[in-house]
C-alpha positions in Angstrom: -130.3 -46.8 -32.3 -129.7 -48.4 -28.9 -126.0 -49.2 -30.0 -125.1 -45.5 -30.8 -126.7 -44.1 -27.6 -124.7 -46.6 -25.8 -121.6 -45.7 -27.7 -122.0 -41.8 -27.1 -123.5 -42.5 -23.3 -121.1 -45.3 -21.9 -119.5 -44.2 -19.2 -116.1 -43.6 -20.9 -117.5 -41.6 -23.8 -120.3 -39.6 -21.6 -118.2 -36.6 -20.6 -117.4 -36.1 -24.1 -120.9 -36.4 -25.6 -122.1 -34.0 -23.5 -119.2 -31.1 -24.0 -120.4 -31.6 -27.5 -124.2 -31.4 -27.0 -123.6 -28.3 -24.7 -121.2 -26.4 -27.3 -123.7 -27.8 -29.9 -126.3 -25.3 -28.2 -124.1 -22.6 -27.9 -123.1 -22.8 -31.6 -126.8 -22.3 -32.6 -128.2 -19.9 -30.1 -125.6 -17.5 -29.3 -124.6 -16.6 -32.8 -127.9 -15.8 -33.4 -128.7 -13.9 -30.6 -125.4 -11.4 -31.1 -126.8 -11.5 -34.9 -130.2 -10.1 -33.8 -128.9 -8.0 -30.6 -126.8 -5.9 -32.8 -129.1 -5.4 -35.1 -132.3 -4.9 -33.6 -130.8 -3.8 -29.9 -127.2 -1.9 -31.0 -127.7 -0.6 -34.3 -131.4 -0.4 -33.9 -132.8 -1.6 -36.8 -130.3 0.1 -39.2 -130.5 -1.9 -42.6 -126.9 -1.0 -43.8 -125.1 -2.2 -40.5 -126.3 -5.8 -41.4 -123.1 -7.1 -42.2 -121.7 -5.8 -38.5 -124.0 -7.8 -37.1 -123.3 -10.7 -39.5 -119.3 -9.8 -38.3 -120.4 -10.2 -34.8 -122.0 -13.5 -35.3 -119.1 -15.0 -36.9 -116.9 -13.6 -34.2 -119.2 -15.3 -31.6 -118.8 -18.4 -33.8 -115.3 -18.5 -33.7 -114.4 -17.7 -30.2 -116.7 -20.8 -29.5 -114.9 -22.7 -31.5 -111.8 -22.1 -30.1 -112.9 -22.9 -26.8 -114.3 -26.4 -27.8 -110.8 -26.7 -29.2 -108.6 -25.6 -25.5 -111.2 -28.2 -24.0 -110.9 -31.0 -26.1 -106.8 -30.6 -26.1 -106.4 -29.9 -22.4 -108.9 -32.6 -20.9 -107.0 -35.8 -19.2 -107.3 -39.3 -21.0 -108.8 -41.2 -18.7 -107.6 -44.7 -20.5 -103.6 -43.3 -19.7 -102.4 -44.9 -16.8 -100.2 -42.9 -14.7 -97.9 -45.8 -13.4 -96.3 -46.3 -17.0 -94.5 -43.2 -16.9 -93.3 -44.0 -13.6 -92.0 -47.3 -14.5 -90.6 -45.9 -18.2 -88.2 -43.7 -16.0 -87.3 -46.3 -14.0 -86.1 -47.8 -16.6 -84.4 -44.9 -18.0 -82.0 -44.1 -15.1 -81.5 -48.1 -15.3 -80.2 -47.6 -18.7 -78.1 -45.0 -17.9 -76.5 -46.6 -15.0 -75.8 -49.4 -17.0 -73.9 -47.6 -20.0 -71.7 -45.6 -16.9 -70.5 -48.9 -15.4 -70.3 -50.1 -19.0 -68.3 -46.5 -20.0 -66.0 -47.4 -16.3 -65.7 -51.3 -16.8 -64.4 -50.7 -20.6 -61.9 -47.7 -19.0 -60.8 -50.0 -16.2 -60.4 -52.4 -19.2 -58.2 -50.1 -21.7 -56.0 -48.8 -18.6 -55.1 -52.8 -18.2 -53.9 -53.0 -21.3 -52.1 -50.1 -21.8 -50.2 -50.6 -18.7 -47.3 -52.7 -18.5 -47.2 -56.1 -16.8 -47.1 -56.4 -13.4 -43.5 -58.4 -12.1 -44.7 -61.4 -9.5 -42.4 -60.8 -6.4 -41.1 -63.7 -5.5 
């Protein structure tokens, strides 16, 4: 028991634990609230609108789902460091200097040998 609550509660993993405990609650008690609020408060206790309040329940549902789902896609990961982007494009514009002197070294190259020899002045 002690390993699992100190895999969900570590300091890494405790943000996330409790985003799901808190959309955990939501998930029960708000789709049963619209359930019985438009049924018992909206359509006041009309039998035949049962499945409206079932629809609202399930829309509930899924707009609390697809807020879990924004959260969980737009948090920052806290294990990424920042510096190795910083040092990838370094290394990037690097490259790409290197392949223009290379592209200028092997033009300088072809003109040499294309052109005709030089006389020596004597």
């Amino acid at each position: 028991m002690t390993g699992i609550y100190n895999t969900f509660m570590g300091p890494q993993n405790r943000a996330v634990t409790m985003k799901l405990l808190w959309f955990s609650f939501l998930m029960i008690t708000l789709p049963l609230g619209t359930y019985f609020f438009l049924l018992h408060i909206i359509f006041e206790g009309n039998k035949l609108m049962v499945g409206w309040s079932a629809v609202g329940a399930v829309v509930v549902s899924n707009i609390i789902i697809a807020c879990y789902v924004i959260m969980a896609c737009t948090e920052e990961d806290p294990t990424e460091d920042k510096e190795d982007f910083r040092g990838m494009s370094e290394n990037i514009h690097a490259s790409i200097r290197s392949k223009h002197d290379a592209e200028i070294f092997a033009t300088d190259t072809q003109n040499e040998i294309n052109s005709p020899p030089k006389r020596k002045v004597q």
